[in-house]
Every structure is written in structure tokens, then in C-alpha cells.
C-alpha positions as CSV (number, residue, x, y, z in Angstrom):
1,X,69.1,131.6,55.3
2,X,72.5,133.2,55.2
3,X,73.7,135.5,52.8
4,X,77.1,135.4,51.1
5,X,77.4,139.4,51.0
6,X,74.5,141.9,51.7
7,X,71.3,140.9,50.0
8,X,72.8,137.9,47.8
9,X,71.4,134.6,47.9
10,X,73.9,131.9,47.9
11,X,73.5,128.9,45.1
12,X,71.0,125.9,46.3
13,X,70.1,127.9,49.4
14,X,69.3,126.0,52.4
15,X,66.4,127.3,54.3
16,X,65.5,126.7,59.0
17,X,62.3,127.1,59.2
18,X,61.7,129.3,62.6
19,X,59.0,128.8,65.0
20,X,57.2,131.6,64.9
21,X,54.6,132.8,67.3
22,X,53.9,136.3,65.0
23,X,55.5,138.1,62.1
24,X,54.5,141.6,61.2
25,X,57.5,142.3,58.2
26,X,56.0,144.9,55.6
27,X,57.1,147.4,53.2
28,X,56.4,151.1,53.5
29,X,56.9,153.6,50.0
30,X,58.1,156.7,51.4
31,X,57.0,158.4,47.5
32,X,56.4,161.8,46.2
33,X,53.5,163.2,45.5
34,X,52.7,166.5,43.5
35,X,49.9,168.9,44.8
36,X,48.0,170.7,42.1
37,X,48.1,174.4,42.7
38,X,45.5,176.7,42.3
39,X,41.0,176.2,43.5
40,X,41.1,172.4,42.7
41,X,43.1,171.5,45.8
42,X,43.8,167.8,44.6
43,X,47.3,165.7,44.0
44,X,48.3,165.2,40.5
45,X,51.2,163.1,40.3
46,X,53.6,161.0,42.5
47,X,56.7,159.0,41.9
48,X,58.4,156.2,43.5
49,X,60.4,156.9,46.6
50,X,62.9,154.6,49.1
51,X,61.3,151.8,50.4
52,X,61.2,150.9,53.7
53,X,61.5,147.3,54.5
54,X,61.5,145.0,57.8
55,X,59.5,144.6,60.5
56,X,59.2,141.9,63.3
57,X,59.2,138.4,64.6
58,X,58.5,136.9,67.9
59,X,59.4,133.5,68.1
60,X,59.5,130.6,71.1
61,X,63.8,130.0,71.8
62,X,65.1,126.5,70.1
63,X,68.4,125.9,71.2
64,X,69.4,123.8,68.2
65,X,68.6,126.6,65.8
66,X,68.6,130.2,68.3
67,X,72.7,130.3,67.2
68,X,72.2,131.6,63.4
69,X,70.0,134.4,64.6
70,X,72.5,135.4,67.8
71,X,75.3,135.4,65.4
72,X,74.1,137.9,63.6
73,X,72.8,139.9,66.2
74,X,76.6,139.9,68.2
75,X,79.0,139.3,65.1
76,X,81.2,135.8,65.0
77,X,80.7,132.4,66.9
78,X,83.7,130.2,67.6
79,X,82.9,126.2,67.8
80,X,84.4,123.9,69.4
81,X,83.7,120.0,69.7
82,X,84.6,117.3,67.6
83,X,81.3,115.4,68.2
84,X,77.4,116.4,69.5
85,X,77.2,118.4,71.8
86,X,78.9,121.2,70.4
87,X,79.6,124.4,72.1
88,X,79.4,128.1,70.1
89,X,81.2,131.0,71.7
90,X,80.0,134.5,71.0
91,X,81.8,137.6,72.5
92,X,80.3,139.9,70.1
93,X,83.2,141.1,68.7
94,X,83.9,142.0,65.3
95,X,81.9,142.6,62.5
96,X,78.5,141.5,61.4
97,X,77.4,139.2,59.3
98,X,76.6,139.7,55.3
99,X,72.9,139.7,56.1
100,X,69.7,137.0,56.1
101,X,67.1,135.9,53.3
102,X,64.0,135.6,55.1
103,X,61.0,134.0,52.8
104,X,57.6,134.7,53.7
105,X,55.5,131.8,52.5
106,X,51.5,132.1,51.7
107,X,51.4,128.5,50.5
108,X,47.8,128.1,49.5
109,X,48.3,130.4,46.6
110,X,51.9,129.6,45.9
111,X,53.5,133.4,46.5
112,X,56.6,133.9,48.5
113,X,57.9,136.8,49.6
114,X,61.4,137.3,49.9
115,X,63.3,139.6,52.6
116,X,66.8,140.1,51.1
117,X,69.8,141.6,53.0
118,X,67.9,141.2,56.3
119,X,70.0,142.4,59.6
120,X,69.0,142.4,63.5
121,X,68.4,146.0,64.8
122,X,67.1,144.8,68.0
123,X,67.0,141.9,69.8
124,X,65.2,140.6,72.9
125,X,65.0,137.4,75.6
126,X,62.2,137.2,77.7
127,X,63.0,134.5,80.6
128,X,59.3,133.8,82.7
129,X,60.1,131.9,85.7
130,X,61.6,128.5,85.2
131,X,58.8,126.0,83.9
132,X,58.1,128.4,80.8
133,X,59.2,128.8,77.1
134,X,61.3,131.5,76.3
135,X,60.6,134.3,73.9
136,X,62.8,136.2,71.1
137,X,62.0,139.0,70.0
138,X,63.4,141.0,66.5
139,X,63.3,144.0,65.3
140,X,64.5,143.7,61.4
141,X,65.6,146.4,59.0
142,X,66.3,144.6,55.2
143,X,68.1,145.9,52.1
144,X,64.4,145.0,50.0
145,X,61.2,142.9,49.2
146,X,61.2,140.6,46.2
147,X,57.7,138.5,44.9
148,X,58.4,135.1,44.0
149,X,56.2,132.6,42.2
150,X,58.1,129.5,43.9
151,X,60.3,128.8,46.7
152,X,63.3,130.5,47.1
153,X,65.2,127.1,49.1
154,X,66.1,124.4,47.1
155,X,65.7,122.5,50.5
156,X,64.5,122.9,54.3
157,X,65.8,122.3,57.5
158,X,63.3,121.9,60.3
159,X,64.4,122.0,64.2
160,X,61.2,123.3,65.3
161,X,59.6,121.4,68.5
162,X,57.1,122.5,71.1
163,X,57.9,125.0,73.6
164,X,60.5,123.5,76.2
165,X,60.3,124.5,79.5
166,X,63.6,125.1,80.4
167,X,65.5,125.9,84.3
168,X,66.0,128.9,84.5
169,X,69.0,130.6,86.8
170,X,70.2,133.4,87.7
171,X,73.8,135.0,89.1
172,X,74.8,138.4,90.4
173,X,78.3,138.9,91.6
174,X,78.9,135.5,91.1
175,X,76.2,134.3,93.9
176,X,72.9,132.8,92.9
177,X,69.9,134.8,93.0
178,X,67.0,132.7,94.4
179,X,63.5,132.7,92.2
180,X,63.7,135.3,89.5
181,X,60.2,136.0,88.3
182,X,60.9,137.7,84.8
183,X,64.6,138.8,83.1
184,X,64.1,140.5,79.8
185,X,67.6,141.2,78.1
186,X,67.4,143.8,75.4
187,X,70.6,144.0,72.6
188,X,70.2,147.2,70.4
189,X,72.5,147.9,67.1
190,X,71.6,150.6,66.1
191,X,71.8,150.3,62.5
192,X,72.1,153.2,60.2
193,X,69.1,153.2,58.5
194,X,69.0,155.6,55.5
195,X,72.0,154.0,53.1
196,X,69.6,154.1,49.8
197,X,71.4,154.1,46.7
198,X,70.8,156.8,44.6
199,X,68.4,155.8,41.4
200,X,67.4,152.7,43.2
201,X,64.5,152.0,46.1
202,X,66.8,149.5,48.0
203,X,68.7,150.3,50.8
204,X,72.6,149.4,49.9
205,X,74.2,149.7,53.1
206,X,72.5,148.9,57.0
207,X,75.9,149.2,58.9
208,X,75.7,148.7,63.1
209,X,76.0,151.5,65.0
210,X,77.1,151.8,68.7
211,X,76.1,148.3,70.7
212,X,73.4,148.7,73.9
213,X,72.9,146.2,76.1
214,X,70.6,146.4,78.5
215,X,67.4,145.1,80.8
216,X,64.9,144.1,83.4
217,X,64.9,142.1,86.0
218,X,62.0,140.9,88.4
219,X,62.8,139.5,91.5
220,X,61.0,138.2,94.7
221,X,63.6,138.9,97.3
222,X,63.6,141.5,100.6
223,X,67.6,141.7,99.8
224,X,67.6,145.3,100.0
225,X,71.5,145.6,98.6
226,X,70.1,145.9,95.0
227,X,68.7,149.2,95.8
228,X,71.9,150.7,97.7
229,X,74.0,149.7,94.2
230,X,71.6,151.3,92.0
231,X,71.9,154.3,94.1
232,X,75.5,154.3,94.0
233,X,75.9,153.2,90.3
234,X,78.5,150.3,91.6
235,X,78.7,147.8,89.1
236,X,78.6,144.1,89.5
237,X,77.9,141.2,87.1
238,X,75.0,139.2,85.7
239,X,75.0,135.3,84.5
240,X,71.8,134.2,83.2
241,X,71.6,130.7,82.5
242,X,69.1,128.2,80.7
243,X,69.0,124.3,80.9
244,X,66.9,121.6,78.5
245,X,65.9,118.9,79.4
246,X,68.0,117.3,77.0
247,X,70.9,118.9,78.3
248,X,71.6,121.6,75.9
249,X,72.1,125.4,77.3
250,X,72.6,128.7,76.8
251,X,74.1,130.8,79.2
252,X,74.7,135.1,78.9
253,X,77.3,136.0,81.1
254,X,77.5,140.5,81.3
255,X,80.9,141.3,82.9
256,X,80.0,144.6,84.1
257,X,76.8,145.5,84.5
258,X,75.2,148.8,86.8
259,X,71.9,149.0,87.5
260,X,70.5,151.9,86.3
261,X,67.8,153.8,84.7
262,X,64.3,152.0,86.8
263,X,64.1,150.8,89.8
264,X,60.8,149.8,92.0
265,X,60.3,147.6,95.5
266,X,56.5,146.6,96.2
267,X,54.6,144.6,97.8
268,X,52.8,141.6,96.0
269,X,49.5,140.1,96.4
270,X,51.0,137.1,98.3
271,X,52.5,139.7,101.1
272,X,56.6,139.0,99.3
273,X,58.4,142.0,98.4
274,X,59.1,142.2,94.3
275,X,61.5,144.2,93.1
276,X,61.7,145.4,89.4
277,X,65.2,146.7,88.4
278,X,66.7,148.2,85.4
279,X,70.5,147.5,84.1
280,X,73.1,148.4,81.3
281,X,75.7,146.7,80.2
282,X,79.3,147.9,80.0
283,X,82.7,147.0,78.1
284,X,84.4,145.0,81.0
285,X,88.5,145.6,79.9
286,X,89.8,142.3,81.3
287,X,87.0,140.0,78.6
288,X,86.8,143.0,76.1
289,X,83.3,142.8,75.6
290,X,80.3,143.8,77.4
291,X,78.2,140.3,76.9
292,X,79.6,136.9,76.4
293,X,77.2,134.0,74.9
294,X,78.1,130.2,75.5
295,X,75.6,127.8,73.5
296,X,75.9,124.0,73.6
297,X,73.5,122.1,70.9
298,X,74.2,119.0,68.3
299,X,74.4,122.0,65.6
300,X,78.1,121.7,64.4
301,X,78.0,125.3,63.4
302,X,75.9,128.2,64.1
């Protein structure tokens, strides 16, 4: 659910529920504690410290509900489209959203716990080869943890489906790159993490930091030319595009990329060469932006 301003709920919130293949969001105390001088050796008091709140979620890709979270892991999406399918434009430009209510539901007891003010430190796509689901992963950092004894949404919205098997493709310099085998694409925010208010355990303020893009690509090719860029840091772009079968699509298009950082050439078990190759992402001056996002759906906003 999104957030009006950091870590408010709007009125009759509306709730997606995520498909989620693991969740590990917790709360750690960082309190005081006072040691007892003299032969007893023991602890005698503490008090309550800042809380750290967040965690992670790993989660199967859905196009028709991926845009919320990419918005606010890039900043604002621009939708055009009178009719389904709609396409949502991000250029992560500008600031980022308010924040997310995430609600943590243990429904067989009727608890809830609610993730206020929550915002995306870290954010990852791993593409298999074309045939398989694609993961997201999140690393979250939130404002603070509330119990609730009912539900926080006065109602649900549910896009959640099986894992599609998507086509998976893959550009560099604006040729196609036969039969990737694994693309992971890593975008890091680099939130600043310690804006606790003072006289209260919550943080007030989780403000981005400088933008990395980055990531791995594994590919069964013998093109050698891969290797003689890395060496000389020449940059080049990357288009990574996804297909459903019912037509929707996400594409990430990196302007300027060098490959840098890891780079490996190997022999595989069936006798083909694979080559595992690191890249980063850079500001390209003619788009503005390092990574542009192009997601068609039937969501009329994201």
C-alpha cells in the first residue's frame, strides 16, 4: 500500500497482495544496558534504544502489479494509454516516493503486523533462461513496526497468478545476444539509515543516497569481444527484455554500461564456452539517466 507522506496511512487504504516466495522482515532494539560494577559482574538495568526495522522479500515478477514496487525503487512513472494495455515509463529520475505500508498477516490468530514508512534499499531481477519465472528481490529499511488486532486494508486487490514463464532477450550494442543463461540486475539506494528522532525509537527520515546500478550476466557464447571491452573499460549498452504470454512486457534498457568489476570464460560440462561477466551502470548525457524502465500491463497506473 502506498503512503501519502513517510509512514502515514492514507484513509480506506487499499491493500496488493504480493506473491511471495519468502519474507524475513524483523525488528532489532539496539538498547542500553547498564553493567553493575564491582565482584558481581552482572547487568542491572537497560533502556529502550532505536529500533531497527526492515528486512526482506523475495517474490516471483507479476507484471500487472511489479510497477508499484519499481516506482518506488527508481522515483516517478509516466503512463500513457487511454485503454488496456497501458504502458508506464520509468527513467528514475526525481525523487522517491513517500514510502509503503507493508502488513504482515498471521491470520489463524488474527495479529497483523504493520511495516510503516517502508522504502527499497536494494533491489534485484534474476532472469533464468527463457522458460522460467523471474525473481525480485528487496532489501527494505522502514520508518517502524506497529501490532494490530485487525487488518490494516479496508479492502484487497489480488493480481497474483502462478509463475509465468516468460521470453526472455537480451541486447548489447544494439545487437541480439543469442541464449543468455542467467542476468541478475542489482539497483542499490543507498539509503541513509540512521535519521532517528530524538525521544522517539522510529526512524523519521530514510532519504536515497547515491544510485548503483549494476550486474551479472551469464552467457554461452565463444564471442571473445566481451573480454577485450572489459579490458579496455569501453562502454556499450544493455536492453533486457521480457515477454508474457499474454502480451504484456517489461523491458530495462542501460544507456551506458562498462563491464567491469568480474569477469570469467570456462568451459561447461556440455564442451560450450560460458562466460560470467560483471557490469555497472552509468549516467548516459543524451537520455539523462543511467536505466530506463518500459512496462506495458492493463494497470492504468503504477
Amino acid at each position: 500500500m502506498e503512503e501519502t507522506s513517510f509512514g502515514v496511512v492514507p484513509p480506506s487504504p487499499l491493500m496488493t497482495v504480493l506473491p511471495l516466495i519468502k519474507e524475513e522482515l524483523d525488528v532489532q532494539d539496539r538498547n542500553f544496558s547498564v553493567a553493575r560494577r564491582g565482584e558481581e559482574r552482572v547487568l542491572t538495568a537497560t533502556s529502550a534504544g532505536p529500533l531497527e526495522v526492515g528486512g526482506r522479500l523475495d517474490l516471483f515478477l507479476e507484471l500487472e502489479s511489479i510497477g508499484t514496487l519499481l516506482k518506488h525503487a527508481l522515483g516517478s512513472a509516466t503512463t500513457t494509454g487511454s485503454s488496456a494495455p497501458y504502458t508506464h515509463l520509468l527513467l528514475g529520475s526525481g525523487s522517491l516516493p513517500p514510502g509503503l505500508s507493508i502488513e504482515k498477516a498471521f491470520l489463524d490468530i488474527n495479529r497483523f503486523l504493520h511495516f510503516k514508512g517502508c522504502r527499497i534499499d536494494h533491489l534485484g531481477l534474476i532472469f533464468p533462461p527463457s522458460g522460467g519465472p523471474i525473481r525480485v528481490r528487496l532489501a527494505l529499511l522502514t520508518k517502524g513496526m506497529d501490532v494490530l488486532p485487525g487488518q490494516l486494508a479496508s479492502g484487497l486487490t489480488e493480481t497474483q497468478t502462478l509463475p509465468l514463464a516468460y521470453s526472455l532477450s537480451l541486447e548489447e550494442g544494439g545487437l541480439a545476444v543469442g541464449g543468455p543463461l542467467g542476468i541478475e540486475l542489482i539497483l542499490e539506494n543507498h539509503l541513509f539509515r540512521d535519521g532517528h528522532a530524538l525521544g522517539s525509537r522510529e526512524r523519521w527520515f530514510l532519504g536515497p543516497g547515491v544510485r548503483r546500478v549494476s550486474g551479472n550476466l551469464l552467457l554461452g557464447t565463444e564471442d571473445m569481444s566481451y573480454l577485450s571491452k572489459y579490458l579496455a573499460l569501453n562502454s556499450t549498452s544493455l536492453k533486457i527484455s521480457v515477454t508474457a504470454p499474454s502480451g504484456g512486457s517489461l523491458e530495462v534498457f542501460l544507456p551506458r554500461v562498462v563491464f567491469t568489476g568480474q569477469i570469467s570464460s570456462v568451459t561447461g560440462e556440455d564442451g560450450g564456452v560460458r562466460q560470467g561477466i560483471s557490469f555497472l551502470a552509468l549516467k548516459e548525457d543524451g537520455l539523462g539517466t543511467d536505466m530506463k524502465v518500459t512496462l506495458i500491463n492493463n494497470q492504468p497506473k503504477v
